[in-house]
N, C-alpha and C positions, 0 to 999 in steps of 0.2 A: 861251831860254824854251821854244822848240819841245822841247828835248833831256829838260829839266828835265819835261816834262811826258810823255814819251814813255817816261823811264826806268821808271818805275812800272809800267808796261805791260808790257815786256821781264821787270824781274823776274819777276812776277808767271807771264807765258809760261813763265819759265825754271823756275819754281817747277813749273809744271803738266806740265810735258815732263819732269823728273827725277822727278816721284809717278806721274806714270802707269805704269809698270812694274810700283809696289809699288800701286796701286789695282787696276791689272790683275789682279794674281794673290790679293789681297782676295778680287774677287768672284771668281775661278776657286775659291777655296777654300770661299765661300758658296753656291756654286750646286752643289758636289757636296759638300756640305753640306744641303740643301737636296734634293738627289737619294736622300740615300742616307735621310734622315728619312720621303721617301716611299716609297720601298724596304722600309721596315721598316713601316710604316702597312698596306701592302698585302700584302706576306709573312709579318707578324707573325701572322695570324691560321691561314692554312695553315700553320706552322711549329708554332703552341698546337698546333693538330689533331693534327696527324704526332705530335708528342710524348705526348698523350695515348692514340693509338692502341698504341705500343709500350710504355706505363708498364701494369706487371700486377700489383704488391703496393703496399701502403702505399697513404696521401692520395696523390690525384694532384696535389693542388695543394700538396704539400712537395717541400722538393730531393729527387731521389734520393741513398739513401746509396751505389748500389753499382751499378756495371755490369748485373748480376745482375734489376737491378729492372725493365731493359729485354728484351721481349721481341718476338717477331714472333708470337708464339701467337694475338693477336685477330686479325689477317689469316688466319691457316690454319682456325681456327674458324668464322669469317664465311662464309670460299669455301666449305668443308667440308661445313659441316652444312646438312641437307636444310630444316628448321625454319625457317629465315631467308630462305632461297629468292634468297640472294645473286646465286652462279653463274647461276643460270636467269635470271633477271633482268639481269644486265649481259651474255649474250647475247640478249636478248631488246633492250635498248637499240642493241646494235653493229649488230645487221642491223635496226630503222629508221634509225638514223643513215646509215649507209651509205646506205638506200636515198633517205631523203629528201634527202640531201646530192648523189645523183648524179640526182634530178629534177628540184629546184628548180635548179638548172644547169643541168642540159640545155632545161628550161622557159623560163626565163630568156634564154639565150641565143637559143631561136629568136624570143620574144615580141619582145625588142628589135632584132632582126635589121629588121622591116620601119619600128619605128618610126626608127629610124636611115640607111634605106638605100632604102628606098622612099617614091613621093610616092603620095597617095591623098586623096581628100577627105577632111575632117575629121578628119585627122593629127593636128594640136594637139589637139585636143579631146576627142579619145580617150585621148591623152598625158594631157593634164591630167586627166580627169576616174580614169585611174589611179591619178597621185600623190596625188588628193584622196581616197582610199580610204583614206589612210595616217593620217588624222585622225579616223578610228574605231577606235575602242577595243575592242577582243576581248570584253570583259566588255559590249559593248552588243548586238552579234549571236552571243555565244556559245549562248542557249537556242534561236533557231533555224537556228543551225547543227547545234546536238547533236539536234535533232528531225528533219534534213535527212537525217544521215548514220546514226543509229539505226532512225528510223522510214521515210521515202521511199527509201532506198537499203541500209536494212536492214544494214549495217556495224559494226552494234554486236558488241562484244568480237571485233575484226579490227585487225590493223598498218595495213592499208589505209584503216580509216577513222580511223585516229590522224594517217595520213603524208598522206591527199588532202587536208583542206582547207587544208595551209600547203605544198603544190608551188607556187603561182603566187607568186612572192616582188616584192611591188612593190619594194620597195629591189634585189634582184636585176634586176629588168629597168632600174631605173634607170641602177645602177653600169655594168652589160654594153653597153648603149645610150650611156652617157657615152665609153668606150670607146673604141666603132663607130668613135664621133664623130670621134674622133684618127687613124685611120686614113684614107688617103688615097684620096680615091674615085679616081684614077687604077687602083688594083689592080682596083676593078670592073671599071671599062671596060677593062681589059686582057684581063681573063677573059674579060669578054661577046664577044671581038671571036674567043679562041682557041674558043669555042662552049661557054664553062660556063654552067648554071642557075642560076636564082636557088638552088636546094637546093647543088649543092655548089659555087656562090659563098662559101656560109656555111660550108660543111665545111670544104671547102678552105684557103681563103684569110683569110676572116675568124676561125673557131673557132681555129684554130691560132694564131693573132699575142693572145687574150685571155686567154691564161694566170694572168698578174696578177691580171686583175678574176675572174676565174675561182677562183682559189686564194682571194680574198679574200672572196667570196659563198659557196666552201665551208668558211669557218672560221664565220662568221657563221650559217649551214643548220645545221653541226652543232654547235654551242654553244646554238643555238636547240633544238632535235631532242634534243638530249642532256640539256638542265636541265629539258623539258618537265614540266609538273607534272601541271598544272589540266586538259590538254584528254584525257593517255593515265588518268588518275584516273573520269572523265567516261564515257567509250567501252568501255575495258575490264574487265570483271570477272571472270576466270578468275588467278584466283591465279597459273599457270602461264606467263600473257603480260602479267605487269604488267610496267612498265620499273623501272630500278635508282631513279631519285629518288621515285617512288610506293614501293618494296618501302621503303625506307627509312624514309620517315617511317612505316609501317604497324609497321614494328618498334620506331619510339622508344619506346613507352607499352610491350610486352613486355618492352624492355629499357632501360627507364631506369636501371637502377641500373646496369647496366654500359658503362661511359661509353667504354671502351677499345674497345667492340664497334661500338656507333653511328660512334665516331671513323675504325676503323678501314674500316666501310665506305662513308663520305662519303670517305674518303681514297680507297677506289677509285673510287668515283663524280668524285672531281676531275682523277685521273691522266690516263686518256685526254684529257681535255679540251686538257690543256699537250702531253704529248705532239700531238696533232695540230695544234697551235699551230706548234710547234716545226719540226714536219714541213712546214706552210707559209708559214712566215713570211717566207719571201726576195721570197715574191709579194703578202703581206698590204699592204705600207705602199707599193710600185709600183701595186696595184689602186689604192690612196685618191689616192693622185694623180697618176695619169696620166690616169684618167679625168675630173679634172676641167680638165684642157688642153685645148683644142680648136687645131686647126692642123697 
C-alpha cells in the first residue's frame, strides 16, 4: 500500500528532474528576450536621433533609396557655423563639467570624512538633518537661490554662479561616507600612531581606497552639470557662455524645419555623456555597492 502510494510521487519527481533542463533554458531564452525588448525600448530612441541627424534629402520618415541620402554634412554645419553657436557652447559646457565634477568630489569627500570618522556632539543630527535636505525640491528654493547668487554675491552671467550652488552634493557625501564606513578603522589608528593628521589621514589613506564611490559621484556630477537646463538658462545671459542644452533649445524655433540640424546637435550634446560613462563604469556599479556594506 505504502509503495502504491509513493509511486505517484517518484513519477511525478522524475517527471520534474527530466523538464527541468528544457524549463531552464525556456526561461534563459525569455529573460534575454526580455533583455534585449529593453535594449531596444532604450536605444530605440538615440538610434531614431543618430539617423535623423545623417538623413539630408527626401522625407526623413521614408526608407532611404540610396546610400547617397546619408550624410555627415549636419554635424560639420552645426560645429561650423558661427550663427548656432554650437562649438562655443559645448566648450563652454566641458569646462563647467569638468570643473563641477572635480568639486563636488573633492567637497564630498572631505564633508564625509568627519561624519564617518570622527565622533563630535551632535553627529547624527547633523547627519540627518543633511539627508533631510534631499526632500526639497529645487523648484521651491530656486527664486531665492537665484536672488542669492545674482543679487547678494553678484554672480550673474558667471560659470561660478552656475557650478557654486550644486558643489555640496548631499547624495555625494552620502555615497563617500557610506564608503568610509567599510573601511577599517584599524588603518586610522595605524596612521595616528606612525604620526599622520587627521588632513593626510584622509589624503593618504582613505582618498585613495575610494576610487569606486569616487568614479560613481563623478558620473552622476557630470550627467547632472552636463543635462543642466533650468538653473545655467536662469544665471546666464551672454550668448557667448550659454551651455550646449540651453544653445540648443534657443535654436529649435530658428531651425525647426531642419530636423537633421537639431538632431544632429543633441547627438553631440548626448556623446560625451556615454563616452564618460564608458570611461568609468568599472567603478560606477563597485561605488553602489560596496558602499552599502558595512564591515
Amino acid at each position: 500500500m505504502t509503495n502504491k502510494q509513493q509511486d505517484p510521487r517518484m513519477y511525478l519527481m522524475r517527471i520534474t528532474d527530466s523538464s527541468s533542463p528544457q524549463m531552464h533554458k525556456l526561461m534563459l531564452v525569455l529573460r534575454y528576450l526580455l533583455m534585449i525588448f529593453v535594449t531596444a525600448i532604450m536605444v530605440g530612441p538615440f538610434l531614431w536621433l543618430a539617423y535623423l541627424s545623417v538623413r539630408m534629402t527626401g522625407n526623413i520618415y521614408t526608407w532611404p533609396e540610396a546610400w547617397s541620402d546619408f550624410s555627415l554634412r549636419s554635424y560639420l554645419f552645426v560645429w561650423n557655423t558661427p550663427e548656432m553657436n554650437i562649438k562655443p557652447a559645448f566648450i563652454n559646457s566641458v569646462v563647467v563639467a569638468i570643473v563641477s565634477v572635480a568639486t563636488t568630489v573633492l567637497v564630498a569627500s572631505l564633508a564625509a570624512y568627519p561624519l564617518a570618522r570622527l565622533e563630535f556632539f551632535g553627529k547624527r543630527i547633523v547627519f540627518m538633518f543633511i539627508l533631510c535636505t534631499l526632500m526639497v525640491p529645487f523648484q521651491l528654493y530656486m527664486i531665492p537661490l537665484f536672488r542669492l547668487v545674482t543679487q547678494d554675491l553678484r554672480l550673474a552671467n558667471t560659470y561660478t554662479g552656475v557650478i557654486l550652488p550644486f558643489v555640496a552634493s548631499v547624495f555625494g557625501i552620502y555615497l563617500i561616507k557610506q564608503f568610509y564606513e567599510t573601511i577599517p578603522v584599524d588603518l586610522d589608528e595605524a596612521a595616528r600612531v606612525d604620526g599622520a593628521g587627521e588632513f593626510r589621514l584622509w589624503w593618504q589613506i582613505l582618498l585613495p581606497m575610494t576610487k569606486p564611490a569616487m568614479g560613481t559621484l563623478a558620473i552622476f556630477s557630470f550627467v547632472g552639470s552636463w543635462s543642466n537646463f533650468l538653473w545655467p538658462l536662469l544665471v546666464l545671459q551672454a550668448d557667448e557662455k550659454m551651455t550646449l542644452p540651453v544653445q540648443i533649445v534657443q535654436l529649435s524655433g530658428a531651425f525647426v524645419d531642419r530636423i537633421s540640424y537639431l538632431a544632429a546637435g543633441s547627438v553631440i550634446a548626448i556623446v560625451p555623456v556615454i563616452l564618460f560613462f564608458l570611461f568609468l563604469q568599472k567603478w560606477f556599479l563597485g561605488g553602489l555597492t560596496l558602499g552599502s556594506v558595512k564591515g
